[in-house]
C-alpha positions in Angstrom: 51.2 109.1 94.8 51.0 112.9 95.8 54.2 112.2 97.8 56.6 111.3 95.0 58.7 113.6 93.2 56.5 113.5 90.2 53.2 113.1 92.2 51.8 116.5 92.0 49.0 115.4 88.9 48.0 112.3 90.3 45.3 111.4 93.1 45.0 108.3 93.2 47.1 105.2 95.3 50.3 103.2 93.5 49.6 100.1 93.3 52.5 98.0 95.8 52.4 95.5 93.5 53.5 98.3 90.6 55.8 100.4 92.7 57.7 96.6 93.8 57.5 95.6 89.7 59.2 99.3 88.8 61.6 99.6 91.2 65.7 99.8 89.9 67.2 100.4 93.3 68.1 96.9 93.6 70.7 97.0 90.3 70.7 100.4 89.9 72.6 101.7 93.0 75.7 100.5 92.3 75.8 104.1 90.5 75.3 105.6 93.6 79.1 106.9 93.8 79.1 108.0 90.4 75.6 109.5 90.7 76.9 111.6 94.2 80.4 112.9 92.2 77.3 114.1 89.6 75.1 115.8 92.3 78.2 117.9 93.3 79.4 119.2 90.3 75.4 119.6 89.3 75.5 122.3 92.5 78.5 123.7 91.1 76.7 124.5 87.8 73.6 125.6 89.6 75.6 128.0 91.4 77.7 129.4 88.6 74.1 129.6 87.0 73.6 132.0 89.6 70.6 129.6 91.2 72.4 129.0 94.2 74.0 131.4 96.8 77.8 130.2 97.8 76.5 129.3 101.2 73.9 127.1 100.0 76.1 125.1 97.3 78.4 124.4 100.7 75.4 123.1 102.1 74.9 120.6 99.4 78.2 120.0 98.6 79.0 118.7 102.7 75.9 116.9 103.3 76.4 115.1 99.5 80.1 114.4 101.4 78.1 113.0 103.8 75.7 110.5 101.9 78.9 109.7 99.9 80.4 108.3 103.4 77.2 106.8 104.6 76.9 104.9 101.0 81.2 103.9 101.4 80.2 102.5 104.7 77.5 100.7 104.0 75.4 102.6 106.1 73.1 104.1 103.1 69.4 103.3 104.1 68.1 102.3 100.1 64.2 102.5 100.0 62.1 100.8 97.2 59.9 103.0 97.5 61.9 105.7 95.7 62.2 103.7 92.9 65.8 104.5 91.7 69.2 105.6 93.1 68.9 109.1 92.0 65.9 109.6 94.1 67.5 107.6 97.0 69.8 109.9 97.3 67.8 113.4 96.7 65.4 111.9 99.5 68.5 111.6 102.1 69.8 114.9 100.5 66.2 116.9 101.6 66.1 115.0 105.2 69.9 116.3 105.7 69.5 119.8 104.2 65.9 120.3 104.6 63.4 122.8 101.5 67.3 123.2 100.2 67.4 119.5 99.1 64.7 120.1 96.6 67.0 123.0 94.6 69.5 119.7 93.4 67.2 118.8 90.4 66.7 122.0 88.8 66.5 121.9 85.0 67.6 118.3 85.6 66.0 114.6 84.7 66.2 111.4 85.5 67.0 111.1 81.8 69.8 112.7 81.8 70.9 111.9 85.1 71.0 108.4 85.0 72.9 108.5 81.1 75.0 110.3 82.5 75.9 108.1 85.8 75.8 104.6 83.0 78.6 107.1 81.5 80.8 107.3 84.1 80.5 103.5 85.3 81.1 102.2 81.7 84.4 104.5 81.9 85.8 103.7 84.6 85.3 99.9 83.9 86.5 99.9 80.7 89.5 101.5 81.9 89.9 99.0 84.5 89.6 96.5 82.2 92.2 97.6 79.8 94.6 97.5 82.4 93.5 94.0 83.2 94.4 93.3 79.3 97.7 94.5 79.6 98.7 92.2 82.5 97.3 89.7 80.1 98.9 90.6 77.1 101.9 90.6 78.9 101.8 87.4 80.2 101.1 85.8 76.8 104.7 87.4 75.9 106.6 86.3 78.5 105.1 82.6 78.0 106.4 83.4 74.3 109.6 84.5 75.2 110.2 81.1 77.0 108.7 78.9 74.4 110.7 80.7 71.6 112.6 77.3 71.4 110.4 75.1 71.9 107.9 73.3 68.9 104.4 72.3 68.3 102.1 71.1 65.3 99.5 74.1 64.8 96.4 72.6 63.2 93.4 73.5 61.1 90.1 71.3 61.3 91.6 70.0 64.6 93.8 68.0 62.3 97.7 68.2 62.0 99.1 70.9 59.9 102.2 72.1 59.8 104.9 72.6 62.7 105.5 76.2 64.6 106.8 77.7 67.2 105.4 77.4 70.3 106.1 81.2 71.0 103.4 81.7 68.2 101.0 80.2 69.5 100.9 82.4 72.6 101.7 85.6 70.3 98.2 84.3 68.4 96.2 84.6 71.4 98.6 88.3 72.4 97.3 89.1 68.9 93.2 88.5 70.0 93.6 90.3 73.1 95.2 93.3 71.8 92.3 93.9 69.3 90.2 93.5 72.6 91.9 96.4 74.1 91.8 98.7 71.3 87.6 98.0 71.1 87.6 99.2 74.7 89.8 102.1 73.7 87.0 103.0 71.1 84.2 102.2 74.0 86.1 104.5 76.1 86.4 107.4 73.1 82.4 107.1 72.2 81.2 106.7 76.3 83.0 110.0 76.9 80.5 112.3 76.0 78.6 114.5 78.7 74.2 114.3 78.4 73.9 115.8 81.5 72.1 119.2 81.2 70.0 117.9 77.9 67.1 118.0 80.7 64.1 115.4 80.0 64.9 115.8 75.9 65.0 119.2 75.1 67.4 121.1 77.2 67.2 123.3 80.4 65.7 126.8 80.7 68.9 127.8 82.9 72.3 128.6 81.5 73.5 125.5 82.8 77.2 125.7 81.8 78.2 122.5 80.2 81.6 122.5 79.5 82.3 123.2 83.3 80.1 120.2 83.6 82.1 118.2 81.6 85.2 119.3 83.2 83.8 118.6 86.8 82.9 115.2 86.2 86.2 114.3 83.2 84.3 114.0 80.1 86.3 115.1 77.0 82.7 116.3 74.8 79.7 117.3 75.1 76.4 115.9 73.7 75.5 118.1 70.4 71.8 116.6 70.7 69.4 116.4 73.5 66.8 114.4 72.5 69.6 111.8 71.3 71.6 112.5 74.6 69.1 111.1 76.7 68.1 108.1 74.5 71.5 107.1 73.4 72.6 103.6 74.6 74.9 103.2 71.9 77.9 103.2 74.4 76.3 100.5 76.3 76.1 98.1 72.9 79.4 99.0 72.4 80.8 98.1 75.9 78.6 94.2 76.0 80.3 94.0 72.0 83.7 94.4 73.1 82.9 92.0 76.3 81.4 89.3 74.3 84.2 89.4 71.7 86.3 89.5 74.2 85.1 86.0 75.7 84.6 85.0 72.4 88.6 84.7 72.8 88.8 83.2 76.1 86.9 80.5 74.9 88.3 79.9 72.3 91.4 79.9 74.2 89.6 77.5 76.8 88.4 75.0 74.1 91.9 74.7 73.0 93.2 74.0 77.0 90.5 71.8 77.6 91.5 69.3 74.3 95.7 69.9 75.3 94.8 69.2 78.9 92.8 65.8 77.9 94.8 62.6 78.2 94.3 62.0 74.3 96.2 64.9 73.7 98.7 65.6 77.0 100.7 68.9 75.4 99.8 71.0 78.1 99.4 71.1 82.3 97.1 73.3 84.1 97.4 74.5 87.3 96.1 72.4 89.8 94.4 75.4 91.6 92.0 75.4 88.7 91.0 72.0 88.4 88.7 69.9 90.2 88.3 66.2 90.9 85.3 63.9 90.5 82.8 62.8 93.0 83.0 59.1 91.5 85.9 58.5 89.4 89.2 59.0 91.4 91.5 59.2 88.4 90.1 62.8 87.3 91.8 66.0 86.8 88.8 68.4 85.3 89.9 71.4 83.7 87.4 73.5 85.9 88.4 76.8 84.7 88.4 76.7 81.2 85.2 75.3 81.3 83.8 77.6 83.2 85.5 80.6 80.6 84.0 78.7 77.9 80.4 79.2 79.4 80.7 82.8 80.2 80.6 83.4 76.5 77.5 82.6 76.3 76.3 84.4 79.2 77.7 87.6 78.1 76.7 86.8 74.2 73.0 87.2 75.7 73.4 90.1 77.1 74.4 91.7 74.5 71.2 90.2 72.2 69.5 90.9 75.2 70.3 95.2 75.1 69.9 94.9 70.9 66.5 93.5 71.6 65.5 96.3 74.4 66.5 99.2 71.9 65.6 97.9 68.9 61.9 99.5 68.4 62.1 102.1 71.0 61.0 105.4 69.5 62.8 108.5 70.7 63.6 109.6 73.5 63.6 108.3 76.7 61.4 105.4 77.4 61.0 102.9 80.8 62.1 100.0 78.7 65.4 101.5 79.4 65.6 101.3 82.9 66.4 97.5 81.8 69.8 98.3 80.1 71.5 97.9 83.2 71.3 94.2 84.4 73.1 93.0 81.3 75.3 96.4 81.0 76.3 94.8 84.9 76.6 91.6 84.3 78.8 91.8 81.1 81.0 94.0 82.9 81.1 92.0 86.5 81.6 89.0 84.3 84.8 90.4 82.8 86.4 92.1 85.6 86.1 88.5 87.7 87.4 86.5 84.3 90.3 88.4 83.4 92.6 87.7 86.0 91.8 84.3 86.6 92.9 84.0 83.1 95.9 85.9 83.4 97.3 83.5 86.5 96.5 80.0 84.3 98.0 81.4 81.3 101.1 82.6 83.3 101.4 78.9 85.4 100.4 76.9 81.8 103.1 74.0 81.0 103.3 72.6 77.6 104.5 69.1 77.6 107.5 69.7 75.7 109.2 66.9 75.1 106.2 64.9 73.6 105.3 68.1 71.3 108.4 67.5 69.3 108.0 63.7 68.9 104.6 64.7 67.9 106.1 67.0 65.4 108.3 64.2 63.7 105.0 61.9 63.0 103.0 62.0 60.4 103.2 64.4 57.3 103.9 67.6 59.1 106.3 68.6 56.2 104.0 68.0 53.3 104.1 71.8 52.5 108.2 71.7 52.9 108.1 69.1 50.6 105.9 70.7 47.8 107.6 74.0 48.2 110.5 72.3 47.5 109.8 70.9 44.0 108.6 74.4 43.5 111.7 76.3 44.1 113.1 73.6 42.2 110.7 75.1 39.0 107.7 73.1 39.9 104.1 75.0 39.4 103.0 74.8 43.1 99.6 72.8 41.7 101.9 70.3 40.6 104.4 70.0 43.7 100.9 70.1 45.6 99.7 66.1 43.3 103.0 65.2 43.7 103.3 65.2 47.7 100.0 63.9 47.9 101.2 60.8 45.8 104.1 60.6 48.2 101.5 60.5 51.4 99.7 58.0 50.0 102.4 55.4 49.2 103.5 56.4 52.8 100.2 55.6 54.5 100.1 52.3 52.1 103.7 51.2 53.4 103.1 52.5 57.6 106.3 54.7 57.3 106.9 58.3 57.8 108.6 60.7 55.2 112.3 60.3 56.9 111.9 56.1 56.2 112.0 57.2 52.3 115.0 56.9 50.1 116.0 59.2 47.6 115.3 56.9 45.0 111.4 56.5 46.5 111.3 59.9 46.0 112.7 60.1 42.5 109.9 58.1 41.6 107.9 60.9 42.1 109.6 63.5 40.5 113.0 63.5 39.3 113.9 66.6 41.2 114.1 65.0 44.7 117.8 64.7 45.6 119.5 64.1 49.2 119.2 67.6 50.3 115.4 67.1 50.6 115.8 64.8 54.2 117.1 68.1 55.8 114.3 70.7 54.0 111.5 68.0 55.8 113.3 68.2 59.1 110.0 69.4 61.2 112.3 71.5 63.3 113.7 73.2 60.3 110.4 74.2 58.6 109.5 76.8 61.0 112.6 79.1 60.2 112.2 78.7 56.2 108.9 81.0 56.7 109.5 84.6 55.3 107.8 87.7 56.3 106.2 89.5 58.9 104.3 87.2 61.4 105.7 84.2 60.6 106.6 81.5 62.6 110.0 81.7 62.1 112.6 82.9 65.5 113.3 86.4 63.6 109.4 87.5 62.9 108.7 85.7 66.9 111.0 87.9 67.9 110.0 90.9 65.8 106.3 90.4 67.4 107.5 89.8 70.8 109.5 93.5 70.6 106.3 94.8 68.7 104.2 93.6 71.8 106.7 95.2 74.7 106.9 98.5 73.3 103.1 98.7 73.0 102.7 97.1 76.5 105.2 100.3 78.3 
């Protein structure tokens, strides 16, 4: 062991089986771009620290250059035997730059080297990812914008409520994403904060300037604690809650495609380039995709249970449980930057089946509500409209007709307020413009949200 970085105590032989069990280069050096753009502006602080001359920073700073090139190229020899990425890389920095190699690490950890590489990746994802929102967001608008005329019943318990837009269904699911997008805004806000120069947990003996830090490497603050710098994960939990959420949406969204798409239900087409046949029955169209969406949810649900569980009882401040934060941290975010655009392209080809929406929208007792409010702006408490339509449906459902098959005089059998005017007040396609206020279904609050949406989406 004498011949690791942190050897100099020990005597004795690693065990292979140990030093193949601890090992994180196989996840962790995907930071090795963001942990190279750290070595560099580290130098840069060592020198304005006055620990390195200008010659030898240029040293560092081209043979980092280097290793940066070798890792772009896929050239990068990585070596389980130096456990991690960081030492991956300060082992190629010594064999290129010799004794010098060794200066790179001076009142530095691991601690806070590898917070503050998880930093940087969860930063640039996230902002990656907000961008992939927006095309999504956007595309739910413009689906909006051409449904605006179009009708649907909306439903609660799966069962048949009351009729709407369809522009407000896709504004619904607009709505979800874009409280997705401001989470990651808030995951971008609290993963912007600099550990690096907190040291193992109590600082560095140095001077190391780290503001210029932050500036070098585009972090807004600066950690205000070093024992929490180095054990804080926080950002992490907040990154896998805003994925899962996140998914929590696209499946709900998926459920909903996957009962439209099914032949009981027929109100909407998916693109073909997302569905799949079956190996036995030739008459299948699987909805593939949505499927698929729906089960990522739980995949990145566990993750996040998964990170809870690893911090939950760790004392402070860093511990090797840690090194385990990753994998899920990955996987949440791989998960989303593969999802998001495949969702983007089926909600941007999705057909709804029109014409049978609206003769779907004329069965039934879509109207009830138009009917009680009615009686109520007629001077009818709304508990009493409410008995009264009910005693209408049920004579309905006794007789097999629909509302529209009553007469007047049916109606004045149930209250004496009923008059002709009441056949156009149930007319499904009516109902959606007699809702008031902001969100509605009406074509006036639509349009309101769908001008809302665009100047947030410029």
């Amino acid at each position: 062991m004498k011949n690791r970085s942190w050897g100099g105590r020990f005597k004795g032989v690693q065990s292979k089986e140990f030093q193949k069990f601890s090992a994180s280069i196989d996840f962790d050096s995907k930071l090795a771009l963001y942990d190279i753009a750290q070595n560099i502006a580290y130098a840069g602080a060592l020198a304005k620290a006055g620990l390195l001359t200008s010659s030898e920073l240029d040293r560092l700073e081209r043979a980092l250059r280097g290793i940066e090139k070798e890792i772009r190229d896929g050239k990068f020899k990585y070596r389980e035997e130096d456990e991690d990425i960081h030492m991956n890389i300060e082992r190629r920095l010594k064999e290129k730059t010799g004794r010098l190699g060794g200066k790179i690490h001076t009142g530095r950890s691991r601690n806070d080297q590898v917070a503050t590489d998880t930093r940087m990746y969860v930063k640039e994802n996230t902002k990656e990812i907000i961008r992939l929102l927006k095309n999504l967001r956007k595309a739910f608008v413009r689906q909006a914008e051409k449904h605006i005329d179009g009708f649907m019943p909306a439903y609660t318990h799966l069962q048949v409520a009351q009729p709407v837009r369809i522009a407000q269904w896709f504004m619904a699911y607009h709505e979800m994403f874009a409280r997705d997008a401001d989470r990651f805004a808030d995951v971008l806000k609290r993963a912007d904060v600099l550990p690096l120069g907190s040291g193992a947990l109590a600082g560095n003996n140095y001077g190391i300037d780290r503001k210029f830090l932050a500036r070098q490497l585009g972090f807004k603050a600066v950690s205000q604690n070093s024992i929490d710098a180095v054990s804080d994960r926080d950002f992490a939990l907040d990154f896998c809650h805003a994925v899962a959420v996140m998914f929590v949406h696209v499946s709900r969204l998926a459920e909903e495609l996957v009962i439209f798409s099914s032949r009981e239900f027929s109100s909407v087409i998916l693109p073909e380039e997302f569905c799949t046949g079956s190996s036995i029955m030739p008459q299948k169209r699987n909805p593939d995709l949505p499927e698929l969406l729906r089960g990522k949810a739980g995949r990145v649900n566990g993750n996040l249970v998964n990170l809870l569980t690893l911090l939950k009882g760790l004392p402070l401040a860093y511990n090797r449980d840690m090194q385990e934060d990753k994998p899920p941290l990955f996987d949440s975010c791989e998960q989303a930057l593969a999802s998001i655009p495949l969702v983007t392209v089926m909600v941007k080809k999705l057909k709804f089946n029109t014409p049978l929406l609206e003769k779907r929208i004329a069965d039934g007792f879509i109207t009830a509500v138009d009917l009680a409010d009615y009686l109520v702006l007629k001077g009818t408490p709304f508990r009493e409209a409410h008995h009264i339509v009910g005693s209408v449906v049920r004579e309905c459902e006794e007789r097999g007709i629909r509302f529209t098959d009553l007469s007047a005089e049916d109606l004045k059998k149930h209250s004496k307020l009923f008059s002709e005017d009441i056949f156009s007040f149930v007319d499904p396609k009516k109902s959606p413009d007699r809702k008031k206020g902001i969100g509605s279904t009406s074509r006036k609050a639509i349009e309101a949200q769908i001008l809302r949406a665009k100047k947030e989406l410029k």
